[in-house]
N, C-alpha and C positions, 0 to 999 in steps of 0.2 A: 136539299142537303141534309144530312143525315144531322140530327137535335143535339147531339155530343161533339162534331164536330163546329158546331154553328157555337159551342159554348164555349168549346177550347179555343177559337178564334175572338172571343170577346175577350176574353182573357188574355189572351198572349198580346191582342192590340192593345191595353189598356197599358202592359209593361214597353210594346213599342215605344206608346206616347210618350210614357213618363221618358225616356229614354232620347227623343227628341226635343223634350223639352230641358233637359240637362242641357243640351248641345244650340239651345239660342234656336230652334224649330219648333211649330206648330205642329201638333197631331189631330186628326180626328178620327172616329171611325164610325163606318157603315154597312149596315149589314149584307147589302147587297147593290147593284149595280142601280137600282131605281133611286135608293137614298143616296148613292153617291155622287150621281146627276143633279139631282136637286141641291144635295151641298157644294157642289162643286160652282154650280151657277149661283147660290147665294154667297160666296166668296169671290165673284168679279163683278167687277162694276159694269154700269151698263154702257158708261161712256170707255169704257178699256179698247183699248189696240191689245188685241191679245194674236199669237202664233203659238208655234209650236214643232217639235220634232218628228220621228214618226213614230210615237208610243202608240203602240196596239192597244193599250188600255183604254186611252182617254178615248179612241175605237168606239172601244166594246161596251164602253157607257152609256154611248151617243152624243156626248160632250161634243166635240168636232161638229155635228151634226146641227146640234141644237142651236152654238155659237154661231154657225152659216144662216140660220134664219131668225136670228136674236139680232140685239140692236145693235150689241160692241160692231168693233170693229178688227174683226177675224180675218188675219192674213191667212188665205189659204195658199201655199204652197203650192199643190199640184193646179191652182190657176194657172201658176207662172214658170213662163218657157224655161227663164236663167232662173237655176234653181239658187244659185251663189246669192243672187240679190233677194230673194224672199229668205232666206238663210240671214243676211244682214240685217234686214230687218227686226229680228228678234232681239240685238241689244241694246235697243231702244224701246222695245213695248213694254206695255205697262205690266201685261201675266202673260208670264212662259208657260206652256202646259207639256209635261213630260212624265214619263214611268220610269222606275228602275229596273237594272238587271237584279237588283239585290237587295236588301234592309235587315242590319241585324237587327236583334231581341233589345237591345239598348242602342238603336237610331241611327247607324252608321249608314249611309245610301252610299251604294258601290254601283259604278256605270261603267259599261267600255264601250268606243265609240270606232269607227271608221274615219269617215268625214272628221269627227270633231266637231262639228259645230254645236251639235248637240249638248257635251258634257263641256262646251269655251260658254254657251249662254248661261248653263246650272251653276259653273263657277262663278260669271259678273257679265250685267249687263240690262238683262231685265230688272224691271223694279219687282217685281213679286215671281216667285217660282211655284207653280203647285201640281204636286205629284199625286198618279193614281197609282196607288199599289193593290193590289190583291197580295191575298194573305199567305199564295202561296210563294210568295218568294220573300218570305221571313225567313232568315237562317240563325244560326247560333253564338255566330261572329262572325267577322272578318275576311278570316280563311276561308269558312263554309261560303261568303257571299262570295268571295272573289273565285272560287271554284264550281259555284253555280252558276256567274254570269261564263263562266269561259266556256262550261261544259255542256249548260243545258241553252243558256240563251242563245250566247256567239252561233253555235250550230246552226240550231232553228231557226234563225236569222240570216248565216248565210244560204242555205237551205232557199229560205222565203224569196231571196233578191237570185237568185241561180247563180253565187260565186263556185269560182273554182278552188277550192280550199278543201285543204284534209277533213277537216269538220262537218263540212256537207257531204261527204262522201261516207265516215263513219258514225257521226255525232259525237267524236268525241273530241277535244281541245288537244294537237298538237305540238301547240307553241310554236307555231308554223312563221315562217317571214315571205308568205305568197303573195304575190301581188296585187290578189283578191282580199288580202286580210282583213276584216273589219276591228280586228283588237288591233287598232295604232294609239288611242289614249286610254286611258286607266284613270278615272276620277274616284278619289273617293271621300266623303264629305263627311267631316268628321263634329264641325262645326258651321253655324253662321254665324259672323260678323256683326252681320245686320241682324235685330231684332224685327219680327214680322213679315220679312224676303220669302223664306221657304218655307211650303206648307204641306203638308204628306196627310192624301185622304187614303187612309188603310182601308182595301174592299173585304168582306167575307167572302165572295167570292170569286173562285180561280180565274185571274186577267192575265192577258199576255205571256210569256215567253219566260 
């Protein structure tokens, strides 16, 4: 990655942080996907029940990966036939592992969800939430996030799953009420509650959707 981009991204994460940590969340950052694997596995314990939705991120890290041949105890999802009950499981584990559609410049995570189970655990349930973001989906506020997740995520997302929706056909966000829709909830997390729940590892580089 290009040496002025790698700078501008330490920077901009550094104002993330601060910007999380107003809002009762944890920030860190890393520069790349090897260090955010390693931080990300020394932020769960090794006796954890840990799950998870389907963030392409924690993917691309190898996180998923690692946790399968690690000691926790990793629900994996695509084990199980009924997906509803590995889905239930998540409000009870001890670390939920998820990405965002979104993250402004001062720490707002903006989700949209289908199912919902996804953005019902990030709200309450799990004891610890920790997010992988890449840096590209830092926006400038609010609006900018919630028009990035409609227009670039939603898309390539229903895209990925083969729904029938306006958005996979052009990429671009309709505001459509298809039957395929995957924007049925809208989270967005302005604060935590609980001190020490949610924790956002900002990547340098570009994860997910």
């Amino acid at each position: 990655m290009n040496e002025n981009i790698v700078k501008r991204n330490k920077l901009l994460a550094q104002k993330v942080i601060k910007g999380l940590e107003s809002r009762n969340m944890t920030g860190y950052y890393a520069e790349n996907a090897d260090e955010a694997l390693s931080l990300a596995l020394s932020l769960i314990p090794e006796d954890a029940v840990v799950t998870m939705g389907g963030g392409m991120s924690v993917h691309e890290i190898g996180l998923a990966e690692a946790l399968k041949k690690g000691p926790q105890n990793f629900v994996d999802r695509d084990a199980y036939e009924d997906k509803r009950e590995a889905a239930l499981l998540a409000y009870d584990a001890d670390v939920y592992l998820a990405s965002a559609n979104a993250i402004t410049q001062d720490g707002v995570l903006v989700n949209i969800d289908g199912n919902s189970n996804r953005v019902s655990a990030i709200a309450f349930g799990p004891k610890k939430v920790l997010f992988i973001v890449g840096m590209n989906k830092v926006c400038s506020d609010v609006d900018a996030a919630m028009k990035r997740a409609r227009n670039v995520a939603a898309p390539i997302n229903a895209q990925r799953f083969g729904l029938d929706t306006p958005c996979s056909k052009t990429g671009a966000c309709f505001n459509c009420k298809s039957p395929d829709t995957i924007c049925c909830q809208f989270l967005v997390t302005r604060y935590s509650r609980h001190k020490d729940r949610i924790h956002v590892i900002l990547v340098g580089d570009n994860l997910g959707f």
